[in-house]
C-alpha positions, 0 to 999 in steps of 0.5 A: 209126846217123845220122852227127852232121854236125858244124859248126865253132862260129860265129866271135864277133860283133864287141862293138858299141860305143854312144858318146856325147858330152855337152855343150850346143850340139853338135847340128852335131858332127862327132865322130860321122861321124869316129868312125863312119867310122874305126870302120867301117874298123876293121870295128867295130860301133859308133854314136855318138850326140849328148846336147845337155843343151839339146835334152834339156832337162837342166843341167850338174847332170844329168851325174850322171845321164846318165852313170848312165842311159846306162851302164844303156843299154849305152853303152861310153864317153862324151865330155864337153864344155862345160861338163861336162869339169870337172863329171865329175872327181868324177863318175868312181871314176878319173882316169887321171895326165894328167887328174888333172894337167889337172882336166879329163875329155873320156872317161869308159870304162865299164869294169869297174863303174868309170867312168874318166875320160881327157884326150884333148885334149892328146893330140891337140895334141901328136900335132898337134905332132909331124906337123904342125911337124916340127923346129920349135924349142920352145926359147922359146914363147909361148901366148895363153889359158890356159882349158881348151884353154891347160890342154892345150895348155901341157901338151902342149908341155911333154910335148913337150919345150918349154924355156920356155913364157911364158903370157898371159891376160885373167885374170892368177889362172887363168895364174898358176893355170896356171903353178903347176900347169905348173911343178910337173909339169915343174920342169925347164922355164921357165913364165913368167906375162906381163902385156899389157905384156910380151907383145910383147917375148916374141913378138918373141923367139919361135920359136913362139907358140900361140893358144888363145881363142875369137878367129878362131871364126866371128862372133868375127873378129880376131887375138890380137897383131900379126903383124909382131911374130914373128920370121921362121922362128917357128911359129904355132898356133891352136886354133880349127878352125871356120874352119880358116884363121882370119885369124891362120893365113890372115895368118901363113901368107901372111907364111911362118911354119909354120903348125898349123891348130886340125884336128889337135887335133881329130882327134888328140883323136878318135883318141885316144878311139876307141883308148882306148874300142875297144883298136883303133889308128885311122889317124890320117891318114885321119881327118885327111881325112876331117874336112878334107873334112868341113869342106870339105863344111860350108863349101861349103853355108855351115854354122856347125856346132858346135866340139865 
């Protein structure tokens, strides 16, 4: 009899994982090489591609059907961004609590038959918060911008325990707008909408005053408020990350105020979704670094990029 030589079974193949993100403008994205890079760590399989509507030659109308045609094509998730995030909320058969209090969506997960829509924005500035500002004082903070990046970022610092939060916008409806929604989830806390009038005497009683408009991006240079006006020992934080050092973090660090740069919400974002799409726990320091060398790199060779 001729022995059955017997093999032990092939161990099973890593699922690949195909993501994408959606929006306008973000051919320079640096969202794939961070997912990528950490992926790979990980040991995972995973590719991450960009879906410009403009090189597509789609609208914002079309979301629906990208999103349709790229879970026909096997993609796991896809990231959404302007000017799309509020677009998909009625596109998805789920909204997980923090986006349905945010009206924004930046992950959609194929899962199940299901597309389940995620915030991970304000994950990523409070995940900023905690390793960026260790013991700052949130006792009284003041925040210039309340459009989508001011959504999460007001709600992270109310998650992350701020007792008062005063807000400020060139639109005085989408604040108060703001405001109404901030202090329905959190009605133990103080959310204040302010005129121009009365920001300078807000900041000045500060302990930390958080920026979050498109001023400091690159070709949209300047400061939001005056600097000599802050207390001394408050923080500051400015959402934008392309530069890093904008002027307002530049000047408000050379006069000695703690500083968290636009970066950590953005890789805190990408952390996020990358756990949420896999299940895996990225280290989210290494991705920090590897985005600042990134943008290192960018600079150097006097790339503009793209702020998705």
């Amino acid at each position: 009899m001729t022995d059955v030589v017997q093999h032990p079974p092939e161990p099973p193949r890593p699922r690949r994982y195909l993501v994408g993100l959606i929006g306008e403008g973000i051919t320079a994205s640096l969202t794939p090489a961070m997912h990528e890079t950490e992926a790979r760590e990980l040991g995972l399989d995973y590719e991450y591609r960009i879906l410009d509507l403009i090189v597509l030659g789609r609208r914002p109308a079309d979301l629906a059907a990208l999103l349709a045609e790229t879970r026909s094509a096997g993609f796991a998730a896809m990231n959404i961004t302007h000017p799309c995030k509020r677009l998909v909320i009625d596109l998805v058969d789920e909204l997980d609590t923090d986006a349905a209090h945010l009206r924004a969506v930046n992950l959609v997960v194929f899962a199940d038959g299901r597309l389940i829509g995620h915030n991970t924005d304000w994950m990523g500035y409070r995940d900023g918060l905690e390793s960026g500002l260790p013991g700052a004082s949130f006792d009284r903070v003041v925040q210039i911008g309340c459009g989508g990046a001011g959504a999460a970022t007001a709600y992270a610092l109310l998650s992350h325990g701020a007792a008062r939060l005063d807000i400020s916008d060139v639109d005085p409806a989408r604040a108060e707008d703001l405001a109404v929604r901030m202090r329905d989830l959190f009605p133990a806390q103080d959310v204040a909408v302010l005129g121009p009038d009365e920001l300078p005497d807000a900041i000045a009683r500060a302990t930390g005053v958080v920026h979050a408009t498109p001023l400091g991006m690159l070709h949209r240079p300047g400061v939001a408020f005056d600097l000599e006006l802050l207390p001394a020992g408050a923080w500051v934080s400015d959402v934008v990350y392309r530069p890093l050092e904008t002027e307002l973090v530049r000047r408000a660090r050379e006069r000695g105020h703690p500083v968290l740069d636009g970066g950590r919400m953005a890789v805190g974002q990408a952390c996020a979704s990358l756990r949420i799409i896999t299940g895996a726990v990225p280290d989210r320091e290494r991705m920090e670094r590897h985005f600042r060398a990134l943008i290192r790199a960018e600079e150097d060779t006097g790339g503009e990029g793209s702020l998705r």
